[in-house]
C-alpha positions in Angstrom: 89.7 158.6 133.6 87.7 156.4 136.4 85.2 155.5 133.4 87.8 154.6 130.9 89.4 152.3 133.1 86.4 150.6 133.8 86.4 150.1 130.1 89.8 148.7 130.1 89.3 146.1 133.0 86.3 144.6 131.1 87.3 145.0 127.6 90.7 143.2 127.8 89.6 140.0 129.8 86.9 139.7 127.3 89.3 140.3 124.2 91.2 137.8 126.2 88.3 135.2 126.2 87.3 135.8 122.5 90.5 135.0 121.3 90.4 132.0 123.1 87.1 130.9 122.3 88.6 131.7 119.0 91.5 129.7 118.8 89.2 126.6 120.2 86.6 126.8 117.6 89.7 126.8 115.0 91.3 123.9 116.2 88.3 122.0 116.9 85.3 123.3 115.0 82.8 120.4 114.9 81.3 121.7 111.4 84.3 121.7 109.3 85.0 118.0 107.6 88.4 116.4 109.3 91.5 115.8 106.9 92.3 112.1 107.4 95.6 110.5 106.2 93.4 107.0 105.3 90.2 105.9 105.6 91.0 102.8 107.1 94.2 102.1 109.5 97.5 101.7 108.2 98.3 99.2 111.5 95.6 95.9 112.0 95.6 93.6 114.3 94.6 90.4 112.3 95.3 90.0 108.1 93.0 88.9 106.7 94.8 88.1 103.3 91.2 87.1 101.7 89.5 89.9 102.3 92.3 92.4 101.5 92.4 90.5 98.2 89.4 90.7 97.0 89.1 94.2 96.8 90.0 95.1 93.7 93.3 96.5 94.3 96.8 95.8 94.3 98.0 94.9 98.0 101.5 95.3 99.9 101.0 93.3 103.1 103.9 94.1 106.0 104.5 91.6 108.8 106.6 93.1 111.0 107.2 93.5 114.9 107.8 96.5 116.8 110.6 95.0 118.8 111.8 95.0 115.3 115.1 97.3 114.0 114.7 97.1 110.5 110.8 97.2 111.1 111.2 100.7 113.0 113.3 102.0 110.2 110.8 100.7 107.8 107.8 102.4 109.7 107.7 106.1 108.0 107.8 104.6 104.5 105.3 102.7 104.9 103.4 105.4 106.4 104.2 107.5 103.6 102.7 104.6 101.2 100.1 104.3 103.0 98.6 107.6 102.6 100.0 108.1 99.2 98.1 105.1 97.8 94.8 105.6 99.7 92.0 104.5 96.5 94.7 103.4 94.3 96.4 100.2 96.5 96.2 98.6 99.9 99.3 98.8 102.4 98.9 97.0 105.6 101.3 96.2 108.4 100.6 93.6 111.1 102.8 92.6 114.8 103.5 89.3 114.1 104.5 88.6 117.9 101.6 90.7 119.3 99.2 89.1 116.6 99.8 86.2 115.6 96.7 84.5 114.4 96.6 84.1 110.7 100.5 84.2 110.3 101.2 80.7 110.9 100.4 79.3 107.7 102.4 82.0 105.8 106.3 81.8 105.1 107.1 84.3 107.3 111.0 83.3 108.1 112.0 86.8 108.9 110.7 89.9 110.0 110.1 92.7 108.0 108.2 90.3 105.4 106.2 91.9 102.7 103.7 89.9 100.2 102.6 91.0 97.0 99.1 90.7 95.5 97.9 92.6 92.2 94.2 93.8 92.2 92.4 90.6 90.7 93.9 88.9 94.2 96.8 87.0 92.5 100.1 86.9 93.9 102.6 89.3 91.8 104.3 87.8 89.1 107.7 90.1 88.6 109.5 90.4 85.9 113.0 88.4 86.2 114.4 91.8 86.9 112.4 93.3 89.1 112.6 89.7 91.0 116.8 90.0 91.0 116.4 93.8 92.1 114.3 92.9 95.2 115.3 89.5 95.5 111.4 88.3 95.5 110.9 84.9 96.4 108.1 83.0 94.8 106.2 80.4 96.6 103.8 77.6 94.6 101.6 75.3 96.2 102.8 71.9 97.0 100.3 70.2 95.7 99.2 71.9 92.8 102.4 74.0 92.1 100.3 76.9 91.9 102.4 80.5 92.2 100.7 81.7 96.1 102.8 83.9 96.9 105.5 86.5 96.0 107.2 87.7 99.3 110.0 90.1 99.8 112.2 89.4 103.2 113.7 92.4 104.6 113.3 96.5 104.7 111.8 98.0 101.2 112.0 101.7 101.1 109.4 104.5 99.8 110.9 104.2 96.4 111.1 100.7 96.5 107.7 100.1 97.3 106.2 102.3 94.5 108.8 101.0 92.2 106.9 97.1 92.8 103.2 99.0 93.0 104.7 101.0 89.4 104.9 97.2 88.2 101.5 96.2 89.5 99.4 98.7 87.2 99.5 101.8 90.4 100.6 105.1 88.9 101.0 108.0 91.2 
């Protein structure tokens, strides 16, 4: 009886210690590859519209704040975007109050403000209804009356923002 308590009183603390070793390893196990939502951050601190362009694939660009209502509400839809479209189109969101540089040139009036840019780096040219739907506003260059921009003021949701990718050439 002596000997099989023994047994006990070493066997059970080292169950004990397996099965957390265990449970470690599983959480944390340095060899097995890590599932990442994206590759690159959802959240940046500076746009940088050129480069974002000129990668070969369509582009939805947020600028947004976090003191921001709409913004917040707008947040897990364009998280779900975000991982959704990883290889097939960029989705970026910026803090226009806590970074401001490269926003002062852009017609930002409001916040949420989302541009539009197909994958050659053009702004997107809607269709009139897709334009009426979302109430897209269009912005040409003064000088040359070039189209620069297509910008959409306000929240967009999920749905909404594949619907506008759906018209850029991204399929799910």
């Amino acid at each position: 009886m002596e000997k099989r308590k023994r047994i006990l009183q070493i066997a059970v603390p080292a169950v004990i210690v397996l099965l957390i070793a265990g449970i470690w390893l599983f959480k944390n196990n340095p060899f097995a590859k890590q599932a990442t939502v994206s590759g690159e951050p959802l959240t940046v601190e500076t746009m940088d519209i050129e480069e974002l362009t000129s990668r070969g694939l369509p582009a939805i660009l947020d600028f947004g704040s976090e003191s921001c209502g709409p913004c917040q509400q707008m947040a897990p839809d364009l998280e779900i975007i975000h991982a959704e479209m990883e290889g097939k189109a960029i989705i970026r969101y910026t803090d226009v109050w806590a970074n401001p540089a490269g926003t002062e040139e852009l017609p930002i009036r409001v916040v949420p403000t989302q541009f539009f840019f197909n994958a050659d780096g053009s702004p997107l040219e809607p269709s009139q209804t897709l334009q009426r739907e979302y109430n897209l506003i269009l912005y040409s260059s003064r000088e040359t009356g070039e189209h620069v921009y297509t910008v959409h003021e306000g929240m967009l949701t999920a749905d909404d923002m594949r619907k506008i990718l759906a018209a850029m050439g991204v399929h799910e």
